[in-house]
C-alpha positions in Angstrom: -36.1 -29.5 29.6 -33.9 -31.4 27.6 -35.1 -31.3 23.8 -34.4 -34.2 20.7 -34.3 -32.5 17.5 -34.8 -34.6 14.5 -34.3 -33.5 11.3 -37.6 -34.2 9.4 -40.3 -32.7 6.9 -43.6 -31.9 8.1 -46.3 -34.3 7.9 -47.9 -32.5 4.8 -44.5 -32.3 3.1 -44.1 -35.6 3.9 -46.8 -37.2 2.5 -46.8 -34.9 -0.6 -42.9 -36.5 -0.9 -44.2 -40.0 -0.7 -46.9 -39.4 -3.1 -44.1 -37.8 -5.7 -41.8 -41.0 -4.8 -44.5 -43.5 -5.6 -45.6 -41.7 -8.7 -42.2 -41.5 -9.9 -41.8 -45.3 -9.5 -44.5 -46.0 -11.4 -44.0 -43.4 -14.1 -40.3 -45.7 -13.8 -42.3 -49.2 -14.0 -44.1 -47.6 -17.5 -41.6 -46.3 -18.9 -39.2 -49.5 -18.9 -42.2 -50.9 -20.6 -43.7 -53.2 -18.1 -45.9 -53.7 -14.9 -44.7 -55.8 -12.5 -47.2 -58.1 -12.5 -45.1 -61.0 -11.6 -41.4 -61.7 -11.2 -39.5 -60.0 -14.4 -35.9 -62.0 -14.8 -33.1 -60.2 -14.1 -31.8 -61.6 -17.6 -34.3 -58.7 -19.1 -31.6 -56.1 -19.0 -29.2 -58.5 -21.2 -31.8 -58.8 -23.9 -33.1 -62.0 -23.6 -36.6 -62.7 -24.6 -36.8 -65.8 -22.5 -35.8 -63.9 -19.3 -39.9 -61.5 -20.1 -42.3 -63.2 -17.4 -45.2 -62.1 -16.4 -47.0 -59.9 -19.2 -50.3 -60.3 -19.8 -51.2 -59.7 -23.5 -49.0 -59.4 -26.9 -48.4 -55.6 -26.3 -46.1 -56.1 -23.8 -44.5 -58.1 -25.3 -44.2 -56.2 -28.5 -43.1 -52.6 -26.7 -40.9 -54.9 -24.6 -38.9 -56.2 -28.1 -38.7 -52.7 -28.9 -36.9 -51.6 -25.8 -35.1 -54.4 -26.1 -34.1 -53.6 -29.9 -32.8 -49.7 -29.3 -31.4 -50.8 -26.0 -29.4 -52.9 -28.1 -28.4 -50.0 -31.0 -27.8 -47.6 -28.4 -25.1 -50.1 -26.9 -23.8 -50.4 -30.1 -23.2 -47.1 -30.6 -22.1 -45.8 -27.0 -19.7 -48.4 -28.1 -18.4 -47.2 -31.7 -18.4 -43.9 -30.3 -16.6 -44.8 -27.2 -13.9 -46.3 -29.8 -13.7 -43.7 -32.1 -13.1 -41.0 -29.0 -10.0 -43.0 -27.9 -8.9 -43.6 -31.7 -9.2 -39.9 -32.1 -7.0 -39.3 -28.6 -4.4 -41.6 -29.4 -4.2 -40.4 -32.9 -4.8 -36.5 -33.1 -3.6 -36.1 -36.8 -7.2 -37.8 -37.1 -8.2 -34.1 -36.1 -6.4 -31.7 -37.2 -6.4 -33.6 -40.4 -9.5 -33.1 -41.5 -9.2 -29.0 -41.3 -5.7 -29.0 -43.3 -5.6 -27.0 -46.6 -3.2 -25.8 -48.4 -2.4 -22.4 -46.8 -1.5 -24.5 -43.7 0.5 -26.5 -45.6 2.7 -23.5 -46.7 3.3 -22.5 -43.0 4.2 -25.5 -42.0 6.7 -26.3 -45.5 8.2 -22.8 -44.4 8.3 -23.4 -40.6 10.0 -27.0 -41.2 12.6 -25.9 -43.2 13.2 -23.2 -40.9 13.8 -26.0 -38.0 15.6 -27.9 -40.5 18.0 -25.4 -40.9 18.3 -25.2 -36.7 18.7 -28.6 -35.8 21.7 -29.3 -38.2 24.3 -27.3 -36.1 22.3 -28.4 -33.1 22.3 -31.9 -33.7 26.2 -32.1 -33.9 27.0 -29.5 -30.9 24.3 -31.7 -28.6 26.2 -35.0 -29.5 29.3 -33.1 -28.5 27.8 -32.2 -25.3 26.8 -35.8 -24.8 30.5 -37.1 -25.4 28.9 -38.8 -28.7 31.0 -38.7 -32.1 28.9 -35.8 -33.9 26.6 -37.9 -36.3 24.6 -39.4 -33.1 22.7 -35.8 -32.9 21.7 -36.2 -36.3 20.8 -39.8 -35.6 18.6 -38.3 -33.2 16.8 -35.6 -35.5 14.4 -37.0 -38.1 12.5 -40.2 -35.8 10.8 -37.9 -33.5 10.0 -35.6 -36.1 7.9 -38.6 -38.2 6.5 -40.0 -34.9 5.2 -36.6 -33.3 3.0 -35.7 -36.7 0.7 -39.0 -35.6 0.9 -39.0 -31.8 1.7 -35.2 -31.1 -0.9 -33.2 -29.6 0.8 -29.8 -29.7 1.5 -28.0 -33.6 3.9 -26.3 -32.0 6.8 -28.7 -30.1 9.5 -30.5 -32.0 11.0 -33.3 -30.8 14.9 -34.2 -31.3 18.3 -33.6 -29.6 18.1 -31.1 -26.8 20.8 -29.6 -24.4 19.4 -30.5 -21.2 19.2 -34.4 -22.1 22.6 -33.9 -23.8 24.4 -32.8 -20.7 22.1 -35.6 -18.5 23.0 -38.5 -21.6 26.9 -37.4 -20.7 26.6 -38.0 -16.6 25.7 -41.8 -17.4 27.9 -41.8 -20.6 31.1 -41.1 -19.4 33.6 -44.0 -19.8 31.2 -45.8 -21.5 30.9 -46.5 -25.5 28.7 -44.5 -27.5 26.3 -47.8 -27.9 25.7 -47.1 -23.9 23.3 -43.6 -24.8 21.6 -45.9 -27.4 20.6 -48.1 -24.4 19.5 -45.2 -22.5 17.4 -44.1 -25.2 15.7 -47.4 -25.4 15.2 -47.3 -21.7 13.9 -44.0 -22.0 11.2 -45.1 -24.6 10.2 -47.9 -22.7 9.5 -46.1 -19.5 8.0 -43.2 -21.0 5.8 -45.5 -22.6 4.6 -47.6 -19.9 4.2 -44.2 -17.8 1.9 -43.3 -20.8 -0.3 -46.4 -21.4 -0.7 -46.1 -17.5 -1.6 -42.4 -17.2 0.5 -41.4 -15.1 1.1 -37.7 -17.1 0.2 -36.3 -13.8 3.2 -36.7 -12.2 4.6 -34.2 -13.8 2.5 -31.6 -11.4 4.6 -33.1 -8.6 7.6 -30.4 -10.2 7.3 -27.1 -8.8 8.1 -24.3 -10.5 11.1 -23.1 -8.6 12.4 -26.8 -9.2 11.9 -26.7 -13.1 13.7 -23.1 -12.9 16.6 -23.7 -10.6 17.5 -27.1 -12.7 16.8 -25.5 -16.3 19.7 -22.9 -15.1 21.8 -25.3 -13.6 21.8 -27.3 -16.4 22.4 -24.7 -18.3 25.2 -23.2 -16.8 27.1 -26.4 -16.5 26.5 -26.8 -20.5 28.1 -23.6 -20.9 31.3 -24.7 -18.7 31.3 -28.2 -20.7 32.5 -25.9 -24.0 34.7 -23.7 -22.4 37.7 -26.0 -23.9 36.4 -25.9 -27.2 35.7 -22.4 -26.8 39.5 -22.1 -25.5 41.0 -24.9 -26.9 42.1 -26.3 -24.2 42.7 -30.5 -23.5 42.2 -32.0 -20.5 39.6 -34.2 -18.4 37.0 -33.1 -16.2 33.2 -33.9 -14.9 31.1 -31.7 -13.1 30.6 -27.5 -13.4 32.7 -27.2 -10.4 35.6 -29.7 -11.6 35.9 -28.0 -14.9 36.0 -24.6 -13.5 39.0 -25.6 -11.5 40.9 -27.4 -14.3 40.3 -24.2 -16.8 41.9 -22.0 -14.5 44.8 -24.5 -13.9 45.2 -24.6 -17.8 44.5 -21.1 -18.7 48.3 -20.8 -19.8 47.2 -23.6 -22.6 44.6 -21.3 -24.0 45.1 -21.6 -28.1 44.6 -18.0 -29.0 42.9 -18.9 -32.6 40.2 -21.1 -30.8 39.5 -18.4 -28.5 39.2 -15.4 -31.3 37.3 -17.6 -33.2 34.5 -18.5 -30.6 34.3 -14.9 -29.3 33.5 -13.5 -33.0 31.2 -16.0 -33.3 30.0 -15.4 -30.2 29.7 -11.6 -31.1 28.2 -12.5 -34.5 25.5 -14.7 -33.3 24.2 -12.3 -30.3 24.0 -9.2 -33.0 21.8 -11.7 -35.9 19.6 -12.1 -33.0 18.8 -9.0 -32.3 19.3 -7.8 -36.3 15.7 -6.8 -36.2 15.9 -4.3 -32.9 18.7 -3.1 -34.2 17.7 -2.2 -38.2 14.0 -0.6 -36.8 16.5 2.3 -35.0 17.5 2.9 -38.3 15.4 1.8 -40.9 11.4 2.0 -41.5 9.0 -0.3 -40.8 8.9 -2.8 -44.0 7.0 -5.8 -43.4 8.7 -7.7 -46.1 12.4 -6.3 -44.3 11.3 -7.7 -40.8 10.9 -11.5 -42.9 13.5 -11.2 -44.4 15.4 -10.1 -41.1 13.6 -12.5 -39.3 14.7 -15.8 -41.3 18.1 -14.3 -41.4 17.8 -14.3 -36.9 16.5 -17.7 -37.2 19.0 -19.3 -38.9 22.0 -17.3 -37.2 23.0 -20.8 -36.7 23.3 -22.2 -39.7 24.9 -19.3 -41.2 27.2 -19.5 -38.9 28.7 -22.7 -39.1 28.4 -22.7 -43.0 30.5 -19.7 -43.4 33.3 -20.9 -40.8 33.2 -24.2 -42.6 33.5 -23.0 -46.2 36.2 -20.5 -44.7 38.4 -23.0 -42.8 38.0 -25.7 -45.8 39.3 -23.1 -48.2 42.3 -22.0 -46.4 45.2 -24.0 -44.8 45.2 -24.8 -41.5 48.4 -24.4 -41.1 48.0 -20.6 -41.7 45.6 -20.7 -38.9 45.2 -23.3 -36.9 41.8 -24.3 -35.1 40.6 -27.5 -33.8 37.7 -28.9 -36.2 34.9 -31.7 -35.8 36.9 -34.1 -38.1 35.4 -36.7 -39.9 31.8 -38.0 -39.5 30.6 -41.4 -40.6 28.2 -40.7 -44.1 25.3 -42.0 -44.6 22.2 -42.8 -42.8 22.5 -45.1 -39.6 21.7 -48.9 -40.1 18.8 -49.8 -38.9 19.2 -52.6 -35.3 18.1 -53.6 -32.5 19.3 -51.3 -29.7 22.7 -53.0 -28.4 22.5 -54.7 -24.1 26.1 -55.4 -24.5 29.2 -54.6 -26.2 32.8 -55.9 -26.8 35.9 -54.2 -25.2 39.5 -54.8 -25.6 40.2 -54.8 -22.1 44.0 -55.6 -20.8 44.8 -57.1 -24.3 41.3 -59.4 -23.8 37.9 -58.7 -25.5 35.2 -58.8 -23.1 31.7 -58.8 -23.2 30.2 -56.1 -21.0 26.2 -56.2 -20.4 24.7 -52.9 -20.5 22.3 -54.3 -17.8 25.5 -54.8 -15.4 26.3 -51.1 -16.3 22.9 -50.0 -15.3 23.1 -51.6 -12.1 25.2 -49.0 -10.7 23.2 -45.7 -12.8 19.3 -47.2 -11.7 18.3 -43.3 -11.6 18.6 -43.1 -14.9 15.3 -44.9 -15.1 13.5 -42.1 -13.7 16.4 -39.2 -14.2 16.3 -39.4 -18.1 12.4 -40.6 -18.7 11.4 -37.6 -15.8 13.4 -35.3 -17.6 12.5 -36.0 -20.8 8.7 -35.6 -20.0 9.1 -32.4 -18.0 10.9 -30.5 -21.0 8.7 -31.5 -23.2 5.4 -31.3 -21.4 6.5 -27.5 -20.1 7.0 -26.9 -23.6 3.8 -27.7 -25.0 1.8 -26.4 -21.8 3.0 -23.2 -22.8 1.9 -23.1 -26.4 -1.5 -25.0 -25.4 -3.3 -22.1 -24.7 -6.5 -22.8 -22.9 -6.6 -26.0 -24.3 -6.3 -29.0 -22.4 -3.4 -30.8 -23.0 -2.7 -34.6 -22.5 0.2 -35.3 -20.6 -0.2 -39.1 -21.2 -0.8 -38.5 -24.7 2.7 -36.7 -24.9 4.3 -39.7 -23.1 3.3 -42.1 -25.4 5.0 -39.4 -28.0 7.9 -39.2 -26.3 7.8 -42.5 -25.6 7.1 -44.5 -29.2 10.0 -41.7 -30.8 12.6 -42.8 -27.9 11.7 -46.3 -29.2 11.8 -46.2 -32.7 14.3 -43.8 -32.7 16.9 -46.7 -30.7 16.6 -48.8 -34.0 18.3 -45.9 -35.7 21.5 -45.3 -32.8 19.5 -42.0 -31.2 20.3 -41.0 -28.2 17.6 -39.8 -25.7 15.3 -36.9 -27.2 12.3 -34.9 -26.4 10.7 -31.6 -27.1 13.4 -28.5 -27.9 12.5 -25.3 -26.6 14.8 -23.3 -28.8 13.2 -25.1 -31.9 9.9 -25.1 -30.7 10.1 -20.9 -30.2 11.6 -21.2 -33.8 8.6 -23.1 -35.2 5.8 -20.9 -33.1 7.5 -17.7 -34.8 7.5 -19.6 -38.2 4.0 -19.7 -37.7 3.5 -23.5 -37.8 0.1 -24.9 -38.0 0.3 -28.1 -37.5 2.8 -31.1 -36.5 2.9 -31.8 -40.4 5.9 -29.7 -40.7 7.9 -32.4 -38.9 7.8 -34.3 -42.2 10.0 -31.5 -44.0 12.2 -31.6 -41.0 12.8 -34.7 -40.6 13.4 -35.0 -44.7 16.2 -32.6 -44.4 18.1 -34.1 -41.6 18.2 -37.3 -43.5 19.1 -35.5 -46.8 21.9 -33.9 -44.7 23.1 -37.3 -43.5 23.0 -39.1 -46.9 24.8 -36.3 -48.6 26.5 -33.7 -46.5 28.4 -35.5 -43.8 32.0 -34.7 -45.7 31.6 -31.4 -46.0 30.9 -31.5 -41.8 34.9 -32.5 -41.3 35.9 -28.6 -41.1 33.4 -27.6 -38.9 35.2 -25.5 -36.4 34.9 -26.7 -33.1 35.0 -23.4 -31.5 31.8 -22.3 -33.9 30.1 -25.1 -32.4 30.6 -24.4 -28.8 29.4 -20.5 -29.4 26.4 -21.5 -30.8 25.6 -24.2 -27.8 26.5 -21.2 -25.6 24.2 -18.6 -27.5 21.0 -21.0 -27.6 21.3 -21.9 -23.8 22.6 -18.6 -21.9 19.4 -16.7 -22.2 17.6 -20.1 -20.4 19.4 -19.2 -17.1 16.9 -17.5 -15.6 17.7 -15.6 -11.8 14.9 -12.6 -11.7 12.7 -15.8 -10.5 14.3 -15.3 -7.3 13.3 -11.6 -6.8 9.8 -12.5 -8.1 9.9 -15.2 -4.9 11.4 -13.2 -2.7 8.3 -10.5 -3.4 5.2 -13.0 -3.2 6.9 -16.1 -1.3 10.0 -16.3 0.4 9.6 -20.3 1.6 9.3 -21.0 -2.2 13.3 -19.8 -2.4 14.4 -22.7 -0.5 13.5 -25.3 -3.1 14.9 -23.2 -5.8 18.1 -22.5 -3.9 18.3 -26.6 -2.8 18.2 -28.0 -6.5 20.1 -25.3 -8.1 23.4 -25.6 -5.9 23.0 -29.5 -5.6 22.4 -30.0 -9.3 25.7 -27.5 -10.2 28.2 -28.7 -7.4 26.7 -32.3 -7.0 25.2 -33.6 -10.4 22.4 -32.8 -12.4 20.5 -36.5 -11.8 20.8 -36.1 -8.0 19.8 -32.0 -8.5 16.9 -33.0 -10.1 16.2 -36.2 -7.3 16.5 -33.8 -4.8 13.9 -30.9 -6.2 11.1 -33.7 -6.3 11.7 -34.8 -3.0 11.3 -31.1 -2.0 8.5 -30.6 -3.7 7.0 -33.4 -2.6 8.0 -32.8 1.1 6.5 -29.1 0.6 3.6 -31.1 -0.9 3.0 -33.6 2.5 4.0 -30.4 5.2 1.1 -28.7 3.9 -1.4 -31.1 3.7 -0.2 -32.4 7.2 -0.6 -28.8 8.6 -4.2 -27.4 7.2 -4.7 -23.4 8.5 -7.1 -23.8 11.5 -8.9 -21.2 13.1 -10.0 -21.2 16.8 -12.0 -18.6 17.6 -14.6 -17.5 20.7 -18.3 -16.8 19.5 -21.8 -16.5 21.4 -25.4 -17.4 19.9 -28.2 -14.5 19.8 -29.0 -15.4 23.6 -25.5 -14.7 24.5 -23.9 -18.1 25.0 -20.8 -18.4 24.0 -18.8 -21.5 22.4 -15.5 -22.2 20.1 -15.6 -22.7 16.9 -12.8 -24.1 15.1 -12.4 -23.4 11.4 -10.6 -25.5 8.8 -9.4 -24.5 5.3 -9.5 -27.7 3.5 -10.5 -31.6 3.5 -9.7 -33.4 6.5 -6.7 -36.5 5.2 -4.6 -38.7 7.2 -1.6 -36.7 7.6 -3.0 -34.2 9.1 -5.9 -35.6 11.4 -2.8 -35.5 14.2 -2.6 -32.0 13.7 -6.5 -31.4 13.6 -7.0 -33.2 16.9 -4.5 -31.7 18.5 -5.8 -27.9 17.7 -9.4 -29.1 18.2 -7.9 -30.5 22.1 -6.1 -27.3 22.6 -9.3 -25.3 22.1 -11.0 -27.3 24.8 -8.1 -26.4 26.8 -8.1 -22.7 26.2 -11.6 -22.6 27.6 -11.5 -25.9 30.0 -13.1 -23.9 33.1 -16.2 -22.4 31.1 -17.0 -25.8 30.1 -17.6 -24.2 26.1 -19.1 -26.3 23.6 -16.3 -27.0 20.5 -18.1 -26.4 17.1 -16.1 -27.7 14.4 -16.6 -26.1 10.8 -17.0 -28.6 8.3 -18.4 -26.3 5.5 -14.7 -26.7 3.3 -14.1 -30.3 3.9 -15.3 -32.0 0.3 -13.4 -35.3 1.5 -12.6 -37.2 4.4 -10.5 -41.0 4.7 -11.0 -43.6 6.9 -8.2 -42.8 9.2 -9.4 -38.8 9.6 -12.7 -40.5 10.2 -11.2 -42.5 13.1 -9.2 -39.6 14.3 -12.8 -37.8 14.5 -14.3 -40.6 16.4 -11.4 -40.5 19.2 -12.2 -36.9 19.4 -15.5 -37.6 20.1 -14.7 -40.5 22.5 -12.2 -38.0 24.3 -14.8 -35.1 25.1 -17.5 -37.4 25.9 -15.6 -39.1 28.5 -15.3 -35.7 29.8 -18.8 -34.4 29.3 -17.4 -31.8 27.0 -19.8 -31.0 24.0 -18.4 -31.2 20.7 -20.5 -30.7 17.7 -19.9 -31.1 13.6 -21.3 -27.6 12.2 -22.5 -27.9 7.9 -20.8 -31.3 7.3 -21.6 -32.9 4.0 -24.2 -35.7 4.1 -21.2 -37.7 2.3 -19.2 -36.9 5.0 -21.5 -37.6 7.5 -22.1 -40.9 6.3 -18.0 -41.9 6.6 -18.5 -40.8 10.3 -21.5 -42.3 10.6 -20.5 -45.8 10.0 -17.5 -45.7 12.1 -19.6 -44.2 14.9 -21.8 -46.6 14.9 -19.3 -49.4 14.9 -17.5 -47.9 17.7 -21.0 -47.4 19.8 -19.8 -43.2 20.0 -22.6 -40.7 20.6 -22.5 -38.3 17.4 -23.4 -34.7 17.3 -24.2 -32.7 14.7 -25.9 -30.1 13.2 -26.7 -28.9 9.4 -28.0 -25.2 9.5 -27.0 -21.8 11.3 -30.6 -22.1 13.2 -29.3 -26.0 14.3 -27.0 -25.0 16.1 -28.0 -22.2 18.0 -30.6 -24.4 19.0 -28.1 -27.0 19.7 -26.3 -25.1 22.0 -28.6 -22.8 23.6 -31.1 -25.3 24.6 -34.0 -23.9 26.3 -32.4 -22.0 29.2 -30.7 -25.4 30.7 -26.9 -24.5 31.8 -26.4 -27.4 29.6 -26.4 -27.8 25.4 -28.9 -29.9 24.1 -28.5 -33.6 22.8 -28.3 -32.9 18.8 -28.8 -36.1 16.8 -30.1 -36.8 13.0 -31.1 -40.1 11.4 -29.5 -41.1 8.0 -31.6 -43.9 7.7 -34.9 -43.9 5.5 -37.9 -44.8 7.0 -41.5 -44.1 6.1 -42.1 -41.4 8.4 -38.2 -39.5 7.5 -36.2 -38.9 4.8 -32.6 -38.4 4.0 -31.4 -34.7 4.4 -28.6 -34.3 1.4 -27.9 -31.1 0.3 -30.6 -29.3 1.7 -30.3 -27.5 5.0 -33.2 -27.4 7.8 -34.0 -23.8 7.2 -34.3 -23.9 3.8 -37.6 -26.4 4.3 -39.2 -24.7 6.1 -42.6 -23.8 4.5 
């Protein structure tokens, strides 16, 4: 006999529910401070005393004043708290403030000066790589270090010239005036910015791993081939890692032999200060006030570097050995402006205005190459100095963001977070974004008051240390670590490494999103299903089909057509498809739709097909749709339901399994209860 199970409470469990409802209401009504004895005016909730009807003596009226009264403070101060938590996001030197001493201030005065010292040679070697004259990297180091002490949300990142944005400024740069990578850092503000204010930080999740890696090594390795003429001293004109390559072996026979000693002992010098304090522990004991010394001495190989081969090649005459040097540098600190759109050639013997909007026209992925960029080096950077913190990625935007901005006014060219600095400051034991300030102070002392003395910087000392601080980022055991856990994950990697070093960085980096994004969509379009043959405690068997995940419209197709092929497998025994719903948390309209053709399909066929543990929010998607579309629905909640379900009561046929969602006096909604669990 064919059976209609409805999912309901006992009579006693009933009424005992309906006496705890109506009591609860009432406990509701009293506690709101009133009785509805009459109509109560909507306007109540506002405040207004007018909107009170229906009391019936002066203490109703009195408790209803005070509700009315803390309703109102409490509104007031959800609001000024509600303030003062977004003043305090935007603005985290509001919280870190309040814990700095003076101890902290002595890391960070240390820690400062010891980026100071690293951004100098830094700043002129990444306007090199940019095609800049040399004062634009130090045009680019002091802004971001002001901006990040009241927007930065990491103690640990720096923000200034960096290699990777360098080498990215030069693929839009070339054949352009310098003004052009002052436009591109406004551009870059902007965007970064507006992707800020409209948090969108998550898109940076969108880059895989294997994408960051594979472009960080690219992009390194064609840094490294952009100094081999300095390095050589060799002259000629080339774009791209694979262009230059070519042309150095066509010029090798040009190779100025002072250049090329020069760079390799610097090259040599630099790689042993960085590992001075391996090196003196095979020989020395262990002094803690040896390893600082030999660890300030390591951290600013740099500096020492270029200072000695500029006080050595100012001192003798270069005609006793002759290397190329950086030549003169424009003194003094940038004049503040508005970021140039256009700027005046001599063209075939005419000035003409060129628009830096026409320019763009034909480089529009530098909107999203450069701002991209810029957010994924930093935000990597800080996400790895975070801890188990939560860290902001909007909040860095805005940081990246308001620096690229300001920083325009001043002739910067793009910046963001440095990794080399930012390993420098974590080592110098920084403990706050304060020691920007000291930073920043000493890039603008340089400028005002150094910039002769920068004329006989070697530019073969330049191009070792560019080659020394990016080398080590070129990172290949990735691959092995892939090839042991996941192979697929090798094809991305392999994709945007070869595109960005034989195509272009901006379309290697295009290209890894779009893989990660099409790894992204295949997976979500092909969940793991499981079809499997089971049988109930009586012996009668059925299919259940399992899925790993929330059921989405791209991959509904997929799910229909595994949930059809199981009805195939078994067409003849006429088997009853259970679907497991237990992992699916969400579920759109158009997977709901593709559900309801499912249904629609097996009941035109008298084929049972039953929904096994779906979530009440889940079944109400269906629900409605099913409804709509005039679709029998089946099914069931609990282990016990469906046995039930399918073996009936000894019919060769399941039995019809239906619940009501709708509230009526004599049934309740089931929500995250099962059957079995009520039973008492």
């Amino acid at each position: 006999m064919k059976t209609e199970l409805l999912h309901s409470y006992s009579s006693n469990s009933l009424a005992n529910l309906s006496r705890a409802y109506s009591s609860t209401q009432l406990n509701k009504r009293t506690i709101d401070g009133h009785e509805k004895h009459g109509e109560i005016n909507p306007s109540f909730e506002t405040g207004d005393e007018d909107g009170l009807r229906g009391f019936g003596d002066s203490t109703h009226n009195v408790g209803a004043k005070e509700a009315k009264d803390k309703l109102g403070a409490a509104s007031d101060l959800c609001h000024s708290i509600f303030k003062k938590k977004l003043l305090y996001k935007r603005l985290p030197v509001l919280s870190w403030s309040r814990e700095y001493n003076t101890t902290k201030l002595v890391a960070d005065i240390i820690s400062g000066v010891t980026i100071g010292l690293t951004i100098l040679p830094q700043g002129l070697a990444y306007a090199k790589i940019a095609g800049l004259p040399p004062q634009f990297g130090l045009y680019s180091g002091f802004i971001g270090c002001f901006v990040y002490i009241l927007l930065g949300g990491s103690k640990i990142v720096t923000i200034g010239p960096t290699a990777i944005q360098a080498i990215i400024t030069l693929s839009y740069t070339q054949g352009k005036p310098p003004e052009y990578a002052v436009f591109l850092c406004f551009l870059t503000g902007l965007v970064s910015l507006c992707m800020g204010i409209c948090q969108m930080g998550f898109l940076v999740n969108f880059i895989s791993l294997p994408v960051i890696s594979s472009f960080t090594s690219a992009a390194a390795l064609t840094i490294c081939s952009t100094q081999i003429k300095p390095l050589l001293g060799l002259s000629f004109k080339a774009d791209g890692f694979r262009e230059i390559v070519i042309r150095s072996f066509e010029h090798l026979g040009e190779v100025r032999m002072n250049d090329a000693l020069l760079s390799l002992t610097c090259i040599v010098i630099l790689l042993f200060m960085q590992n001075l304090q391996s090196i003196c522990r095979c020989f020395t004991k262990n002094s803690s006030k040896l390893d600082r010394v030999l660890w300030f001495i390591s951290t600013s190989r740099s500096v020492i570097v270029i200072v000695v081969c500029t006080v050595i090649f100012s001192c003798i005459d270069n005609d006793l050995f002759p290397v190329k040097v950086v030549g003169a540098i424009v003194p003094g600190l940038p004049p503040v402006r508005f970021p140039p759109f256009s700027v005046s050639q001599n063209l075939t013997g005419q000035v003409e205005e060129i628009s830096f909007i026409t320019l763009l026209s034909n480089d529009l992925s530098a909107l999203i190459v450069i701002p991209l960029l810029a957010t994924m080096e930093h935000f990597t950077i800080a996400k790895k100095y975070s801890g188990t913190s939560m860290l902001d990625a909007s909040q860095e935007m805005l940081s990246i963001g308001i620096s690229n901005i300001i920083g325009c006014f001043f002739s910067s060219m793009p910046v963001t977070g440095s990794f080399s600095r930012s390993v420098v400051n974590a080592a110098s034991g920084a403990e706050s974004p304060m020691g920007g300030l000291i930073t920043g102070s000493l890039v603008i002392l340089a400028l005002q008051f150094l910039t002769p003395y920068f004329y006989f910087i070697p530019d073969a000392s330049l191009a070792a240390v560019i080659v020394c601080a990016v080398i080590f980022t070129v990172d290949f055991r990735i691959v092995l670590d892939m090839w042991r856990s996941k192979k697929m994950d090798i094809i991305p990697w392999g994709f945007t490494f070869f595109v960005s070093l034989l195509v272009g960085l901006e379309v290697g980096i295009l290209s890894g999103i779009i893989i990660s994004v099409i790894f992204i969509l295949y997976y979500a379009a092909r969940p793991a299903v499981q079809i499997k043959r089971a049988e109930t405690s009586l012996g009668n068997e059925f299919v259940i089909v399992g899925l790993d995940r929330s059921v989405q419209f791209p991959s509904i197709a997929y799910i229909r057509y595994m949930v059809s092929k199981s009805r195939k497998l078994w067409a003849k025994n006429f088997l009853p498809v259970v679907i497991d719903c237990h992992h699916i948390q969400y579920c759109d309209f158009s997977a709901a739709q593709g559900i309801c053709d499912l249904f629609t399909t097996f009941n035109e066929e008298s084929h049972p097909l039953i929904l096994w543990k779906a979530k009440p929010s889940i079944i109400r998607i269906l629900q409605g749709l099913m409804d709509s579309c005039n679709v029998p629905f089946q099914y069931c909640m609990s282990d016990d339901d469906l046995e039930r379900a399918i073996d009936g009561d000894g019919d060769d046929k399941p039995i019809e399994f239906t619940v009501s969602l709708t509230p009526s006096p004599t049934q309740v909604e089931i929500t995250d209860v099962h059957v079995h669990d009520l039973k008492s």
